[in-house]
C-alpha positions in Angstrom: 23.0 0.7 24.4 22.1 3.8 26.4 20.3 6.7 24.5 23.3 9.1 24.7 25.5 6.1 23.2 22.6 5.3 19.9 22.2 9.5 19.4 25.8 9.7 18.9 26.6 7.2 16.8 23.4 7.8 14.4 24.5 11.4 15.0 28.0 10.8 13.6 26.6 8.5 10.8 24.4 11.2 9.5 26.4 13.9 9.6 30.1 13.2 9.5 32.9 15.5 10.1 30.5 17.9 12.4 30.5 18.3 15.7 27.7 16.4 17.5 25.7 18.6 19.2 24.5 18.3 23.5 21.6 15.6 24.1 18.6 17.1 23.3 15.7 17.0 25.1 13.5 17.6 22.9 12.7 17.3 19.6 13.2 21.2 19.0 16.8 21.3 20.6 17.6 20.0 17.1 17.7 21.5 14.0 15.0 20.5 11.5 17.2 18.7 8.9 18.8 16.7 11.9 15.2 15.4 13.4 14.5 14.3 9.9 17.4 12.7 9.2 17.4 10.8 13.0 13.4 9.9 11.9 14.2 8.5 9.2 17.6 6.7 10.1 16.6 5.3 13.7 12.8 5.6 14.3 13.8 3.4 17.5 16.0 5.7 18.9 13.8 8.7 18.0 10.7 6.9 19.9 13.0 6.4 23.0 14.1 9.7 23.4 11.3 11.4 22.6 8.4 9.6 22.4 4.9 11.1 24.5 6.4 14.7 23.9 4.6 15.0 21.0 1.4 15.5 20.3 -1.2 12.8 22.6 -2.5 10.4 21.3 -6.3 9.7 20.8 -7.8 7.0 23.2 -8.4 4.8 20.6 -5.3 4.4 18.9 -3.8 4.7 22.9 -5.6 1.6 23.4 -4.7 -0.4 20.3 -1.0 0.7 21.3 -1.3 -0.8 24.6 -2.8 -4.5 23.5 -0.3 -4.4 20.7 -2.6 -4.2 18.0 -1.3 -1.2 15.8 -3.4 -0.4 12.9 -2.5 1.2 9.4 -4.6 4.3 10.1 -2.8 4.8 13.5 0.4 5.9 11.7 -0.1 9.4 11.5 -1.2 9.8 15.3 1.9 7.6 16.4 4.1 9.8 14.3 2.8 13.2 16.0 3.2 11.8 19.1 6.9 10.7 18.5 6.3 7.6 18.2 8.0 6.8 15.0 8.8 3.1 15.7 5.4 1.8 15.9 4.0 4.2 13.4 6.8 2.7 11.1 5.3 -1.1 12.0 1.9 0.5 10.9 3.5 1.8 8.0 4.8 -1.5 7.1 1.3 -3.2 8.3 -0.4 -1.1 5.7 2.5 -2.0 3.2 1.8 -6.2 3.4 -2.2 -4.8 3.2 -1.6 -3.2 -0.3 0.8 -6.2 -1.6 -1.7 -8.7 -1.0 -4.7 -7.1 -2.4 -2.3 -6.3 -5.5 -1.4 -10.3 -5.2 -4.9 -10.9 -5.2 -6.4 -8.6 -7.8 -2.7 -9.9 -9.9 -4.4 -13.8 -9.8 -8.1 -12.4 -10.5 -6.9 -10.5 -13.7 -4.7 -13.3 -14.7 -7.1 -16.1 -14.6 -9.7 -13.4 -16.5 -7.3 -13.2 -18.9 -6.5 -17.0 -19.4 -10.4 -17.7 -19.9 -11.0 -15.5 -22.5 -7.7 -16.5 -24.2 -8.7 -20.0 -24.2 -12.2 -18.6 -25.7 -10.7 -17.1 -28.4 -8.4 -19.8 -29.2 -11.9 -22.4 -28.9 -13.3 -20.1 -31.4 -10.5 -19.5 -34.0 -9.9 -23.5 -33.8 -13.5 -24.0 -34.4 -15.4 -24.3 -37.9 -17.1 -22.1 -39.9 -20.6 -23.7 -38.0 -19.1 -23.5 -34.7 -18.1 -20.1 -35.1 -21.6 -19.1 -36.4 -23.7 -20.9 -33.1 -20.7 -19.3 -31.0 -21.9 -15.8 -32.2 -25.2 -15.5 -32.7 -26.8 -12.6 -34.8 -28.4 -9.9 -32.8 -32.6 -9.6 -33.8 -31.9 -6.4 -35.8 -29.4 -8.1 -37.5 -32.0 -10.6 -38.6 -34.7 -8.3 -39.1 -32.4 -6.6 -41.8 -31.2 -9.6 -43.6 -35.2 -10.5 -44.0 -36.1 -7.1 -45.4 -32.8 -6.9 -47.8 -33.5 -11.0 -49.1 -37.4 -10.4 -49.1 -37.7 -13.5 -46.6 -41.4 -13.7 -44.7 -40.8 -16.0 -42.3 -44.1 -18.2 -44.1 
């Protein structure tokens, strides 16, 4: 499907019962609502019709672009440069970043959780002894209880 074909049926899809405007070409031949909405709708079709008329892009990220290896961080520089596609695949890079950590931090907690739940249960199950040599008293604990009782310790 040529450009001209993909602008004006995401053009008619947005925007209904309006008349679709020329072809732009460029981004400011269109209103700003309208260059949102086409961003947003078809970040493919934005990239192909204007893509490199935006802002250019550092070396860096020029580079990473070119051996296919689009970073998280590169989103916003893709973006000014009308590059909306791939700054959407480092959008969604960053995305499966953030759900794994959360996975990961998810399994830490829970197995945290689960070890001091099975402590606690140890400890209520346990006798009056057990309970006692599972918390011992602290030195000022002791050092009180020996002044109050009058204990030496000869």
């Amino acid at each position: 499907m040529s450009n001209i074909e993909a602008f004006v049926s995401t053009y008619q899809s947005l925007f209904p019962g309006t008349p679709t405007p020329p072809m732009p070409s460029k981004p400011e031949d269109l209103s700003m609502t309208v260059q949102l909405a086409i961003r947003d709708q078809n970040p493919g079709l934005w990239q192909s019709m204007f893509g490199g008329h935006g802002a250019p892009l550092p070396a860096d990220v020029a580079m990473r672009v070119a051996k296919g290896e689009i970073l998280p961080e590169d989103a916003s520089a893709l973006r000014a440069g009308n590059y909306d596609d791939w700054a959407t695949q480092a959008d969604l890079h960053r995305e499966t970043i953030i759900n794994r950590v959360r996975e990961a931090t998810r399994k830490r907690e829970k197995a945290q959780y689960e070890a001091e739940r099975a402590r606690c249960q140890q400890f209520n199950e346990g006798s009056l002894l057990e309970r006692l040599a599972a918390s011992p008293l602290s030195a000022e604990a002791i050092a009180q209880a020996r002044e109050q009782w009058g204990i030496t310790g000869r």
